[in-house]
PDB file of N, CA, C and O in Angstrom:
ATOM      1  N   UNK A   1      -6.851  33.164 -12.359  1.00  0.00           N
ATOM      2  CA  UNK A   1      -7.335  32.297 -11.302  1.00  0.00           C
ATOM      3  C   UNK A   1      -8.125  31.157 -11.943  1.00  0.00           C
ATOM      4  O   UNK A   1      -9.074  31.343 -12.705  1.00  0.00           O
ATOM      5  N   UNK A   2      -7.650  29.942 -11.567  1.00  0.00           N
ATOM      6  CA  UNK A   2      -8.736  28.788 -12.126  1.00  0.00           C
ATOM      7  C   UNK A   2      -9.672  28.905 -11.047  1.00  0.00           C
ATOM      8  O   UNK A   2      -9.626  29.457  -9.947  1.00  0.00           O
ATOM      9  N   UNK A   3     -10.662  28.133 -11.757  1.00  0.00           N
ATOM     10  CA  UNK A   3     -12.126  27.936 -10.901  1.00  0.00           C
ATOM     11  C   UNK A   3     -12.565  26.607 -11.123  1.00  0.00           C
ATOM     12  O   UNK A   3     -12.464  26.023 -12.202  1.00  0.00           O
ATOM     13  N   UNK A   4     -13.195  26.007  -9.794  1.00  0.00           N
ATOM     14  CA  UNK A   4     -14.145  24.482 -10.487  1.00  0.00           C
ATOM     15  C   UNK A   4     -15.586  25.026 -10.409  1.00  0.00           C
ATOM     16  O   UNK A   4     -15.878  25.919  -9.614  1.00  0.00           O
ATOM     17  N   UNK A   5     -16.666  24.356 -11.428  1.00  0.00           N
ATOM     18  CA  UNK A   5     -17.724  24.344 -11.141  1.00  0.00           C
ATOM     19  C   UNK A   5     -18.027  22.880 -10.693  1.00  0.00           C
ATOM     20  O   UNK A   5     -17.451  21.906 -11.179  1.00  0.00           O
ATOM     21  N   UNK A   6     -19.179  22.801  -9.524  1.00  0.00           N
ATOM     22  CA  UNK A   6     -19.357  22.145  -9.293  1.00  0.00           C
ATOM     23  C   UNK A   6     -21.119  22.033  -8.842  1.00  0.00           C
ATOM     24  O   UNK A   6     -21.748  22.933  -8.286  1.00  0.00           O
ATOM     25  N   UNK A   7     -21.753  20.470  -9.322  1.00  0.00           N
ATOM     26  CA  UNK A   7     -23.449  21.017  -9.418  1.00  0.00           C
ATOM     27  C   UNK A   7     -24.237  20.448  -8.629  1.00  0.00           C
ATOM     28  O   UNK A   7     -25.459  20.434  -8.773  1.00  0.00           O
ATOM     29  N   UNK A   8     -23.333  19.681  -7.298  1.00  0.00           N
ATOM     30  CA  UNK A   8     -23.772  19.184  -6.395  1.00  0.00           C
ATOM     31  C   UNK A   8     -23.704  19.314  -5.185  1.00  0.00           C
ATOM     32  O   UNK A   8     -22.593  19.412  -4.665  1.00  0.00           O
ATOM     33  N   UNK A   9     -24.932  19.354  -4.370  1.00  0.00           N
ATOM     34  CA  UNK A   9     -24.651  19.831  -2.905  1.00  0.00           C
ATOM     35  C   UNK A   9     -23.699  19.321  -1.971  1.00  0.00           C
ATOM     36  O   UNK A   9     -23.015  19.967  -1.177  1.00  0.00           O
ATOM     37  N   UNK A  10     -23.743  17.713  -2.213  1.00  0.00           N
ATOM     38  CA  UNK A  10     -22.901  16.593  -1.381  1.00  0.00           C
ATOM     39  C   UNK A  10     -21.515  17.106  -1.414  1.00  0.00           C
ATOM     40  O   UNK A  10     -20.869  17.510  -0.448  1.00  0.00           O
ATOM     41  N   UNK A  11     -21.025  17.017  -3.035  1.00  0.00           N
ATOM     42  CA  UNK A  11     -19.627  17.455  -3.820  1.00  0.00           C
ATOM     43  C   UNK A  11     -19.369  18.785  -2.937  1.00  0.00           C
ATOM     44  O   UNK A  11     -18.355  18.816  -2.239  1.00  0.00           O
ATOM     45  N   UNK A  12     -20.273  19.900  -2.949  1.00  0.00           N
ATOM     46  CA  UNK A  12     -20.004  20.709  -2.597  1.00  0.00           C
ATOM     47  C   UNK A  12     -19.205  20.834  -0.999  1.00  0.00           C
ATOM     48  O   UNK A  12     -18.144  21.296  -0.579  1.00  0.00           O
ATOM     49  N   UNK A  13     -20.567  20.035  -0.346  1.00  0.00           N
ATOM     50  CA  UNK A  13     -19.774  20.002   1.043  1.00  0.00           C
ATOM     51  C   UNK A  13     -19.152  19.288   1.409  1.00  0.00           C
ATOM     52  O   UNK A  13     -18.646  19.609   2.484  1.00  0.00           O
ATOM     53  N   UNK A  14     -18.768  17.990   0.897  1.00  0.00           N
ATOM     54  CA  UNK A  14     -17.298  17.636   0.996  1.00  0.00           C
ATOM     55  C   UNK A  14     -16.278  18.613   0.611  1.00  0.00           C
ATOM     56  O   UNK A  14     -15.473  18.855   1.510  1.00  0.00           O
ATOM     57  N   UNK A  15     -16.083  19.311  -0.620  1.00  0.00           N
ATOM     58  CA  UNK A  15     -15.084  19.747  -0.663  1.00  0.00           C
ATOM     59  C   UNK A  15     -14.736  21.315   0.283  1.00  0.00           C
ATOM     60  O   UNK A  15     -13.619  21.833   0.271  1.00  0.00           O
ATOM     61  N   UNK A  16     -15.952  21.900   1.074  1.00  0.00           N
ATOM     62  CA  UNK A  16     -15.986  22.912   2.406  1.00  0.00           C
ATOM     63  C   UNK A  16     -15.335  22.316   3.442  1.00  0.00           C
ATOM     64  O   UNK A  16     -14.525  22.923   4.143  1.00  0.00           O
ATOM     65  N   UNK A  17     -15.791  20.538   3.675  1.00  0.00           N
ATOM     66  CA  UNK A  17     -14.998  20.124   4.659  1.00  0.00           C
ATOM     67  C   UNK A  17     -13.229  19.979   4.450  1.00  0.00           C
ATOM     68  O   UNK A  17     -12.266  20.177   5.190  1.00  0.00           O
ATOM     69  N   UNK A  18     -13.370  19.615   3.308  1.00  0.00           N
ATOM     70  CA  UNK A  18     -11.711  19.882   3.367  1.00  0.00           C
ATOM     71  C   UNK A  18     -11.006  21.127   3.138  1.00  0.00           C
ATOM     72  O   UNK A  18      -9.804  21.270   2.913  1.00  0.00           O
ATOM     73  N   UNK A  19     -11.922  22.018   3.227  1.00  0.00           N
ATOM     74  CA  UNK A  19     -10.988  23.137   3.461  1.00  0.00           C
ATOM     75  C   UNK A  19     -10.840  24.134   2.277  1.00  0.00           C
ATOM     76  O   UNK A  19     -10.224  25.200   2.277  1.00  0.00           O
ATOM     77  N   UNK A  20     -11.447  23.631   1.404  1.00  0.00           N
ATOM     78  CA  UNK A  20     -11.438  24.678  -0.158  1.00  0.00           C
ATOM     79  C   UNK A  20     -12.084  26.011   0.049  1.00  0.00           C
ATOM     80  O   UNK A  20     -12.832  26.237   1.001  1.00  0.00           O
ATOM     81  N   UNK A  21     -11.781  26.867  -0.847  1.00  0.00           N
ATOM     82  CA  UNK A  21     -12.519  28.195  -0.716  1.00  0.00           C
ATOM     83  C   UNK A  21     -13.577  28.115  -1.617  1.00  0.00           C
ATOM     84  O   UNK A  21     -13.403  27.559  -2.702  1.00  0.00           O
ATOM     85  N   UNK A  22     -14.526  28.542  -1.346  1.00  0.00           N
ATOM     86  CA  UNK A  22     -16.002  28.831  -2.137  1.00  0.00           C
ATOM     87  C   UNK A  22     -16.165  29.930  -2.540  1.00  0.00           C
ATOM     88  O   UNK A  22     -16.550  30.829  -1.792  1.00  0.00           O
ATOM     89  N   UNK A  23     -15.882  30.132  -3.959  1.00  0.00           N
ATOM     90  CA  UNK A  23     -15.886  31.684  -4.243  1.00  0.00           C
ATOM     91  C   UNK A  23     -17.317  32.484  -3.746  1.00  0.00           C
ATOM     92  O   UNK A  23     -17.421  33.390  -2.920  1.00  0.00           O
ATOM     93  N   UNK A  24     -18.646  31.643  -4.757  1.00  0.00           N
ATOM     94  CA  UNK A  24     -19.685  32.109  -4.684  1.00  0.00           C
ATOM     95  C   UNK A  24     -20.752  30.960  -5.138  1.00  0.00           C
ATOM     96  O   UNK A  24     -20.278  29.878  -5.486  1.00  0.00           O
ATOM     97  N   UNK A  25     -21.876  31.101  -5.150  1.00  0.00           N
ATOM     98  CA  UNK A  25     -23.080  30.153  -5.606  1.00  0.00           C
ATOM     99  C   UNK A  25     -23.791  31.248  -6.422  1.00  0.00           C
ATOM    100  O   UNK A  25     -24.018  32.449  -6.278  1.00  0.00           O
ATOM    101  N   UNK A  26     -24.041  30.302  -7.341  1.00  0.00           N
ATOM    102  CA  UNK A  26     -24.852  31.228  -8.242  1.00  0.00           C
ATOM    103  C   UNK A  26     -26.252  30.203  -9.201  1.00  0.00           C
ATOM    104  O   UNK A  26     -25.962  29.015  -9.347  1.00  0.00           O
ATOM    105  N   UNK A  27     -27.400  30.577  -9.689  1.00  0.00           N
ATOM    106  CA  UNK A  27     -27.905  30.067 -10.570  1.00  0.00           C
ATOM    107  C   UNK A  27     -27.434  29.407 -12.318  1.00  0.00           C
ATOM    108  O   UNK A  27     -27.003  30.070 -13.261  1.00  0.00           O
ATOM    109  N   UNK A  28     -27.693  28.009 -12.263  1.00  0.00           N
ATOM    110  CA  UNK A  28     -27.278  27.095 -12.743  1.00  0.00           C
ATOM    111  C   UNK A  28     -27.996  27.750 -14.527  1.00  0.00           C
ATOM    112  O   UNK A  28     -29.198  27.895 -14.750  1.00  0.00           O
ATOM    113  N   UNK A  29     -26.825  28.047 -15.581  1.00  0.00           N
ATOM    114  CA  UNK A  29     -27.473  29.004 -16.685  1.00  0.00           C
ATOM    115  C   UNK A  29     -28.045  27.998 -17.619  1.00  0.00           C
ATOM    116  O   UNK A  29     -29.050  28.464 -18.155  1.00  0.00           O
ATOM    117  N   UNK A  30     -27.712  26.508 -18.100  1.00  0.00           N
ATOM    118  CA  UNK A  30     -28.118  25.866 -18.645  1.00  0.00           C
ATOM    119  C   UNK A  30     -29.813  25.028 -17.972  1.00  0.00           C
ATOM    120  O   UNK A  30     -30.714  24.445 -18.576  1.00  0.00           O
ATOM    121  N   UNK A  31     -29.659  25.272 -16.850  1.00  0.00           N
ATOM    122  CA  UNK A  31     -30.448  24.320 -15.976  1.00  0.00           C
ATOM    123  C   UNK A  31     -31.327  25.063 -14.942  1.00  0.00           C
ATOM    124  O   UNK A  31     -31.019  25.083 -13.750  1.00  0.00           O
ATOM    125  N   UNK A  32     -32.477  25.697 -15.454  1.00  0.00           N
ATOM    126  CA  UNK A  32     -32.891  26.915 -14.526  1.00  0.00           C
ATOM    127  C   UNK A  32     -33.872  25.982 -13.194  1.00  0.00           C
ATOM    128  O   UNK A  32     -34.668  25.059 -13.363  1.00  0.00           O
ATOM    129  N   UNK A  33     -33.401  26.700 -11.800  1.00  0.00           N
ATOM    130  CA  UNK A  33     -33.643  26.047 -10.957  1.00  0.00           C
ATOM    131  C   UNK A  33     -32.678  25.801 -10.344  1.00  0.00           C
ATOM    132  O   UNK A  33     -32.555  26.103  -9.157  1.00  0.00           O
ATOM    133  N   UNK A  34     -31.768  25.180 -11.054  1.00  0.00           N
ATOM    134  CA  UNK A  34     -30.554  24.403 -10.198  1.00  0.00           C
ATOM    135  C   UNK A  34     -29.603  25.823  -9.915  1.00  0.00           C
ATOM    136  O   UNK A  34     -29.626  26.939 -10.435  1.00  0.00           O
ATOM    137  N   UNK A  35     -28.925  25.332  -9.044  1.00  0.00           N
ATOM    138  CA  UNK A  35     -27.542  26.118  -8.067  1.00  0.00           C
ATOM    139  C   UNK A  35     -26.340  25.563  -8.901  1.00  0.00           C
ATOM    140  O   UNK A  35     -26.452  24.619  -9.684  1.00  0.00           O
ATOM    141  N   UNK A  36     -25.231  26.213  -8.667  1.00  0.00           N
ATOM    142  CA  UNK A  36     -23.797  25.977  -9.292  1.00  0.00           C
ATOM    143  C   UNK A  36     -22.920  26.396  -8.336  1.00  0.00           C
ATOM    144  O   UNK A  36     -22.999  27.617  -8.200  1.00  0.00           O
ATOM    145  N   UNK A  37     -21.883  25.740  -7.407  1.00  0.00           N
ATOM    146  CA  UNK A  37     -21.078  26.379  -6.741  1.00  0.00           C
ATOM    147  C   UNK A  37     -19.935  26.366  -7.066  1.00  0.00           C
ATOM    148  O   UNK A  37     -19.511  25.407  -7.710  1.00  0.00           O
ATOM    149  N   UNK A  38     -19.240  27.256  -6.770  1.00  0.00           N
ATOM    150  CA  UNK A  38     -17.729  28.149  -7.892  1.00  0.00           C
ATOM    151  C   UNK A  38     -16.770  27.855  -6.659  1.00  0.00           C
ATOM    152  O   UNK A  38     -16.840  28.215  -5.484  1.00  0.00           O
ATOM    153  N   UNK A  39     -16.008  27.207  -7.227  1.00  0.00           N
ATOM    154  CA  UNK A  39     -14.508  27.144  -6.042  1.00  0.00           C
ATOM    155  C   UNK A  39     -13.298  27.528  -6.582  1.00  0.00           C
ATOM    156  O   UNK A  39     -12.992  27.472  -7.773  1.00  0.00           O
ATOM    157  N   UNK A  40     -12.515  27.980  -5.522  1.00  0.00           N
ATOM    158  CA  UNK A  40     -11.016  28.756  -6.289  1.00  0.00           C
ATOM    159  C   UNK A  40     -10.119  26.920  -6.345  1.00  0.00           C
ATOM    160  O   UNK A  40     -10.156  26.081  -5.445  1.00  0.00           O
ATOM    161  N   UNK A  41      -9.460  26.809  -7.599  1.00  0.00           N
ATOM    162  CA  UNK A  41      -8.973  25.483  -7.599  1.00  0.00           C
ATOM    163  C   UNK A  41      -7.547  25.788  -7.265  1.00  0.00           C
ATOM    164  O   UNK A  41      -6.819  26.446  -8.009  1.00  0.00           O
ATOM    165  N   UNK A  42      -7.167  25.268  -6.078  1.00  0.00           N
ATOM    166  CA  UNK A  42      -5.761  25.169  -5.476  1.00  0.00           C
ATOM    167  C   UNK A  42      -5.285  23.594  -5.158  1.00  0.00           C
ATOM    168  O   UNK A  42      -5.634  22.589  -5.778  1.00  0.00           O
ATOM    169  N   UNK A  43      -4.374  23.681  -3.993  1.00  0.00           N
ATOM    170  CA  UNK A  43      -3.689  22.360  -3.658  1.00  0.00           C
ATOM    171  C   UNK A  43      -4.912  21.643  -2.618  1.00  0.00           C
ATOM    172  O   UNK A  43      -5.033  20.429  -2.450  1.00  0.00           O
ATOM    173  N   UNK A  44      -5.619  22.521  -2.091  1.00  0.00           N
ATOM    174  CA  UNK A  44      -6.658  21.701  -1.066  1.00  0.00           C
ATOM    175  C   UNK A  44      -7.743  21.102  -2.043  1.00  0.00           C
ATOM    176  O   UNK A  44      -8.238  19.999  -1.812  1.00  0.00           O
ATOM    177  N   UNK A  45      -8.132  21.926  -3.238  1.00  0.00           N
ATOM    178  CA  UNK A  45      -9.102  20.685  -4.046  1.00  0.00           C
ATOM    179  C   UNK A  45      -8.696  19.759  -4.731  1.00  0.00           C
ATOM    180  O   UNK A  45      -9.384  18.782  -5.027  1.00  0.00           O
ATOM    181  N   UNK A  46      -7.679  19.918  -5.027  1.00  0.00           N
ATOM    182  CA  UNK A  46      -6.297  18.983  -5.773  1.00  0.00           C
ATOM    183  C   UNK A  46      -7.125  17.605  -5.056  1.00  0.00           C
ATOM    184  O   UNK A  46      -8.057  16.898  -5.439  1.00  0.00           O
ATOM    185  N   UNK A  47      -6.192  17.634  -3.718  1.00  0.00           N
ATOM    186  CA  UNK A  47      -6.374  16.590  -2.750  1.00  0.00           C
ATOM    187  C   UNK A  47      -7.889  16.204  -2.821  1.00  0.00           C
ATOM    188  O   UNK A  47      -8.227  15.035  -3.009  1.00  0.00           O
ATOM    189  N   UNK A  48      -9.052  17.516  -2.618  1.00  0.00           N
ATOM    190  CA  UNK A  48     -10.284  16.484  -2.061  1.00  0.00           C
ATOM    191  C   UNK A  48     -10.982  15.698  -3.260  1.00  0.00           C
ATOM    192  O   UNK A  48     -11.745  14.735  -3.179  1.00  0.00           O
ATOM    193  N   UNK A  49     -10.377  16.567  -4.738  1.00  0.00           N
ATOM    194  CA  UNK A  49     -11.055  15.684  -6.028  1.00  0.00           C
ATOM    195  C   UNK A  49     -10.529  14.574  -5.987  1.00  0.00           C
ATOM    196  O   UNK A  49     -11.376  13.720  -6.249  1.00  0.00           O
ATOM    197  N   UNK A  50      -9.339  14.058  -5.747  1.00  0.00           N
ATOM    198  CA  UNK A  50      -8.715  12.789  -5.481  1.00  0.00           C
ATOM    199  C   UNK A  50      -9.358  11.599  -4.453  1.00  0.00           C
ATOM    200  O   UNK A  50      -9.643  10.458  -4.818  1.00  0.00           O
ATOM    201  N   UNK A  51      -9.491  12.048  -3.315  1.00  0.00           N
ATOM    202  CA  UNK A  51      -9.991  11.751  -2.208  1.00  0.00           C
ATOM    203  C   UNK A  51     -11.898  11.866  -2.230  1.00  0.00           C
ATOM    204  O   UNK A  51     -12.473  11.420  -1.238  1.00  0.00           O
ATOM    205  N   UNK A  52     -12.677  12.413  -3.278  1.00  0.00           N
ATOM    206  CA  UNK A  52     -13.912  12.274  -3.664  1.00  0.00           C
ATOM    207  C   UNK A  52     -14.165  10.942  -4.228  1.00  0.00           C
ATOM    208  O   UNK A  52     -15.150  10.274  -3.913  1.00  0.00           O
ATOM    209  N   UNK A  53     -13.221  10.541  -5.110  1.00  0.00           N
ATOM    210  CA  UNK A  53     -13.750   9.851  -5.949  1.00  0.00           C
ATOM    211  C   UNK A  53     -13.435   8.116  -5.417  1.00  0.00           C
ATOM    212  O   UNK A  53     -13.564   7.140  -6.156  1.00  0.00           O
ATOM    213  N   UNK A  54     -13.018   8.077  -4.009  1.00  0.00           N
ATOM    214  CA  UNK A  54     -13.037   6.962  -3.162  1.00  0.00           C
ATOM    215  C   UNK A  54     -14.263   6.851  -2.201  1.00  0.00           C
ATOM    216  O   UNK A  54     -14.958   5.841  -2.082  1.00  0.00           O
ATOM    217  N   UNK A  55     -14.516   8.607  -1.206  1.00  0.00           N
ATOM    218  CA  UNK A  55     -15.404   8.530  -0.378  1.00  0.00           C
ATOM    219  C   UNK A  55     -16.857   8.868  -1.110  1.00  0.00           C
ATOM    220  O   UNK A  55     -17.777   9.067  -0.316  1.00  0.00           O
ATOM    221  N   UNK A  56     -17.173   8.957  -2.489  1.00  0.00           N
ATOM    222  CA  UNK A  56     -19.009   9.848  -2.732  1.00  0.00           C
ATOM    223  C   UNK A  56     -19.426   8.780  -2.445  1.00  0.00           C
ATOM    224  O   UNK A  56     -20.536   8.947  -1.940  1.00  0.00           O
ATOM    225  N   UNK A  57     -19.087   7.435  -2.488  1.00  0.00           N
ATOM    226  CA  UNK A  57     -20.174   6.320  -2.486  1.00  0.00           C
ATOM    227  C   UNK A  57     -20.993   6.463  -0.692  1.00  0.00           C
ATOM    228  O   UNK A  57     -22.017   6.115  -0.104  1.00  0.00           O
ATOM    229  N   UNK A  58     -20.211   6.919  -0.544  1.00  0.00           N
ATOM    230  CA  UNK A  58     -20.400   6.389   1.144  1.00  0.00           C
ATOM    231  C   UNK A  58     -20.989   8.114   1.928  1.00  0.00           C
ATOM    232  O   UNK A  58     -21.768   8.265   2.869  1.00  0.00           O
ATOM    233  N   UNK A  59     -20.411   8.970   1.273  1.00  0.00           N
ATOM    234  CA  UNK A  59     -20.163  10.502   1.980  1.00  0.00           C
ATOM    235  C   UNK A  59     -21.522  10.935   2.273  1.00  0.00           C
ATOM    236  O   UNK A  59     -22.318  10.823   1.340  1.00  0.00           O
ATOM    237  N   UNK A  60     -22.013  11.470   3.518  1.00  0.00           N
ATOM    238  CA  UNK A  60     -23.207  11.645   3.673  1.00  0.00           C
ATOM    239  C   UNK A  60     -24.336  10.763   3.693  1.00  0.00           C
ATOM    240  O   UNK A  60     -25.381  11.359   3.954  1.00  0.00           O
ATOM    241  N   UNK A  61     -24.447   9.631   3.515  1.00  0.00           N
ATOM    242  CA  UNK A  61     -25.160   8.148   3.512  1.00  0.00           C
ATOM    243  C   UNK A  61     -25.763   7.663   4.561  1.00  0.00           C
ATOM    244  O   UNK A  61     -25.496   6.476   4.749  1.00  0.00           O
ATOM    245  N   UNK A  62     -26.620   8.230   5.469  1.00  0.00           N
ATOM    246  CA  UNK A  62     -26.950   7.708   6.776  1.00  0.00           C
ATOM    247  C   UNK A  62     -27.768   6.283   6.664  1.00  0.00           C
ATOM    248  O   UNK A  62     -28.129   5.696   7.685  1.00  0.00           O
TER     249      UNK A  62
END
C-alpha cells in the first residue's frame, strides 16, 4: 500500500474534501509538537495533488 504524508492542516482538508481516505494522524517524529496525517494514495489523491497546486493559494482564505 502506498501512503502520502502530509504536514498540513489546510492540505489535509482539502484533500478529506475530495474524498481521499485518511488512514490515521499521528505525532510529527522529526518535529515534536507537530501532527502528520497519513493518507492511502489512490486515484482520488492523484486528482486532488493536481488540483492543490492551483487552489492552496486561495483554499480556505476568508
Amino acid at each position: 500500500m502506498k501512503l502520502y504524508v502530509c504536514r498540513g492542516k489546510r492540505q489535509a482538508n482539502y484533500f478529506l474534501d475530495y474524498g481521499c481516505k485518511l488512514i490515521r494522524i499521528d505525532c510529527d517524529k522529526t518535529a515534536k509538537g507537530y501532527l502528520v496525517f497519513i493518507f492511502h494514495w489512490n486515484g482520488a489523491l492523484d486528482a486532488a495533488l493536481k488540483s492543490w497546486e492551483t487552489d492552496k493559494d486561495t483554499y480556505l482564505i476568508s
